[in-house]
N, C-alpha and C positions, 0 to 999 in steps of 0.2 A: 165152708165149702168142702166138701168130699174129695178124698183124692186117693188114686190107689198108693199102697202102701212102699212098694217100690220106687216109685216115680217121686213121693216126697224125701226116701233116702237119698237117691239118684241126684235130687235138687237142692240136698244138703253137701252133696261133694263127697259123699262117704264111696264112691264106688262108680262104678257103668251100669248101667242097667243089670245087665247080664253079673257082675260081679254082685251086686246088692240082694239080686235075686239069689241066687246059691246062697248066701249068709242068712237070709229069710228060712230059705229051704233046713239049714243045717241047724235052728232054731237057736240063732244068735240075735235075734228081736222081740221085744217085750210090746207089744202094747196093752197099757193098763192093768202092767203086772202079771200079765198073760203072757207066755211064749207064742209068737202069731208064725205060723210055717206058710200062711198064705200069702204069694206077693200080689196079687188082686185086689185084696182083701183093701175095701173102702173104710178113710180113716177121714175125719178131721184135723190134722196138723195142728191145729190152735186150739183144742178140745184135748185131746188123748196126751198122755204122758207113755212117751216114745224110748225103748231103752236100744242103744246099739253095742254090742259086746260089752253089755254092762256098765255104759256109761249116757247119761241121762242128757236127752238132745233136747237142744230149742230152735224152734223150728222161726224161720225167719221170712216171710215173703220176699224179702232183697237185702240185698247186704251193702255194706255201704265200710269202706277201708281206707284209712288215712296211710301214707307212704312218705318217706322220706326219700322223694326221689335220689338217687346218686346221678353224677354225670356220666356220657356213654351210653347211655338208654334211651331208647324212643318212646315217645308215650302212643304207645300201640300196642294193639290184641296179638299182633303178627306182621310179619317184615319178611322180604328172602333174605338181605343182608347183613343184616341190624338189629342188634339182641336189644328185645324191649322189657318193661315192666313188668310183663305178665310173668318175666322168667324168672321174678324175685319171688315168687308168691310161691308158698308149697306146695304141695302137688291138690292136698283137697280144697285149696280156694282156687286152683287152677279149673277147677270142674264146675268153677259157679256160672260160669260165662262172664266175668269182671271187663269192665272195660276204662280206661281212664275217661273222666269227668268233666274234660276240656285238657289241655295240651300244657307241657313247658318244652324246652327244646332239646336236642341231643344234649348239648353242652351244658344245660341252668341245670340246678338243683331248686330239693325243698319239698313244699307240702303238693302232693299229688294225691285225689280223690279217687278213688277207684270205688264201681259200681255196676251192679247190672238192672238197674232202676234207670229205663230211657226218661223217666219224667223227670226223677230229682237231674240227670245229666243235662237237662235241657236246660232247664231253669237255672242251674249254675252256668252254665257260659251264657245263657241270656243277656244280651247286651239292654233290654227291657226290665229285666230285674233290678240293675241297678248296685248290684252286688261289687263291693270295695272287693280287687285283689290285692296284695301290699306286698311288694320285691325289697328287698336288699340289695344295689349294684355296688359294685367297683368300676369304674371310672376312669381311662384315660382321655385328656386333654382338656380343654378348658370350656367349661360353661357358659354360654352367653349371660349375660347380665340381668336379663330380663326370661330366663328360662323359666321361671316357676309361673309367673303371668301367661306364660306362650302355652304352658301346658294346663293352666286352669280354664282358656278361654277356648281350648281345643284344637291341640297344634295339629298342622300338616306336616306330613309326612311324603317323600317321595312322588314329588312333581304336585302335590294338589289332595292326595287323598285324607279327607278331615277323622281326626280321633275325636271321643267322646271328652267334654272338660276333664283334665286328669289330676293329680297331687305330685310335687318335685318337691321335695325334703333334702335339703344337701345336711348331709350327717358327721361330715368329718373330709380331711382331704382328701378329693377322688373318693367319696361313698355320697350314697344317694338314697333316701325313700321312695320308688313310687306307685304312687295309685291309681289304677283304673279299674274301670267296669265294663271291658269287653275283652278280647282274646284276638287282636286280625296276628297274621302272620309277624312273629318278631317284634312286636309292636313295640316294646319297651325298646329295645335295643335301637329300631327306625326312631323312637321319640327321642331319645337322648342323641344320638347323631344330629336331626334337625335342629338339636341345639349349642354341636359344636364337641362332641363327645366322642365317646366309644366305649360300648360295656366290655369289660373284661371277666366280669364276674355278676352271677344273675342267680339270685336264688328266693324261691315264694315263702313266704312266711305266712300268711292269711289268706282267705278268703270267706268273708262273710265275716261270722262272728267261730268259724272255725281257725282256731291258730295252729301252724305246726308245732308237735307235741316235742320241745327239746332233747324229751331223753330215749329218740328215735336215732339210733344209729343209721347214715345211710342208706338205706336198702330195707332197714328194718319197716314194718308195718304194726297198726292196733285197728282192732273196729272200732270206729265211733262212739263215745259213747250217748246215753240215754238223751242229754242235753243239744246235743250234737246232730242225733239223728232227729229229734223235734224240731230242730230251727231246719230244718233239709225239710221237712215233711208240712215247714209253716211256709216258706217258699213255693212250694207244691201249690200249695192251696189258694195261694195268694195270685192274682190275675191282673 
């Protein structure tokens, strides 16, 4: 598909319109080895080899960003009060329109998606997909006996409202695994209470067959890679 030459700068985060254009103008853009001064100028983005100050672009329909969230952040585009996600990201994947993937809470850490793809974003918090997410908690006070039964057969939460069958892994004193496949408010946090608990600590390790990447400092990020973005794009397609 055709697109003008600015507009797929613009959608790479290299600039503003109006900035990308001037760079065009000042003949800082190659296409196909060519100096192009046109920002009009119709290009196919998955055809042309695109150069920007001399460094050689790939052009992405959407982007797709793995985060190690830190606590203190909201998983939000924007807040009046509340410094979010978006404000870890550098300034040129700030231009992509990224949005988180589905939620963790001020306080959790962990693997946070970030994306400006409404489809793959649907289909991961889809409670219909069926998609494993896997926490790490801490834990105070004591477990009911029969917690891990309560949360396979789909515990209630607060007065009556039912969760999807879930997984409780007790990992150690006061640690826990668990699993589910939807996203309600707090949900981990309301399911361990129902059974006599209280998280202290709440962090995402998985989702799907994407794991957080370990040698992700808090805050830091990586795009997905190859294998990563296939299993996002197999979901997609999957009905």
């Amino acid at each position: 598909m055709l697109s003008r030459l600015d507009k797929v700068l613009s959608n790479l985060g290299l600039g503003s319109r109006k900035e990308v254009t001037e760079a065009i103008r000042r003949g800082l853009v190659t296409v196909d080895n060519e100096v192009c001064r046109v920002p009009d100028k119709k290009i196919d983005p998955e055809a042309s080899e695109i150069t920007f100050q001399g460094e050689k672009l790939v052009y992405r329909q959407y982007d797709y960003i793995m985060m190690n969230k830190p606590a203190g952040y909201i998983s939000a585009t924007e807040d009046r009060n509340k410094v979010t996600v978006i404000e870890l990201l550098p300034d040129r994947l700030k231009r992509l329109g990224l949005f988180p993937a589905g939620r963790l809470d001020r306080d959790s850490e962990g693997l946070l998606l970030l994306t400006n793809d409404g489809n793959a974003a649907h289909a991961i918090i889809s409670p219909k997909r069926n998609i494993d997410k896997l926490y790490y908690i801490r834990y105070s006070g004591v477990l009911s006996d029969n917690a891990e039964m309560l949360f396979s057969l789909g515990i209630e939460i607060d007065g009556g409202e039912k969760c999807l069958p879930a997984a409780l892994e007790r990992v150690g004193n006061g640690e826990a695994h668990v699993t589910i496949h939807e996203g309600k408010y707090h949900q981990v946090k309301r399911m361990i209470s129902a059974v006599g608990g209280e998280v202290i600590y709440l962090k995402r390790l998985k989702i799907g067959m994407i794991e957080l990447d370990d040698s992700l400092a808090p805050g830091e990020i990586r795009r997905l890679t190859t294998d990563e973005e296939k299993w996002i794009r197999g979901i997609i397609e999957k009905r």
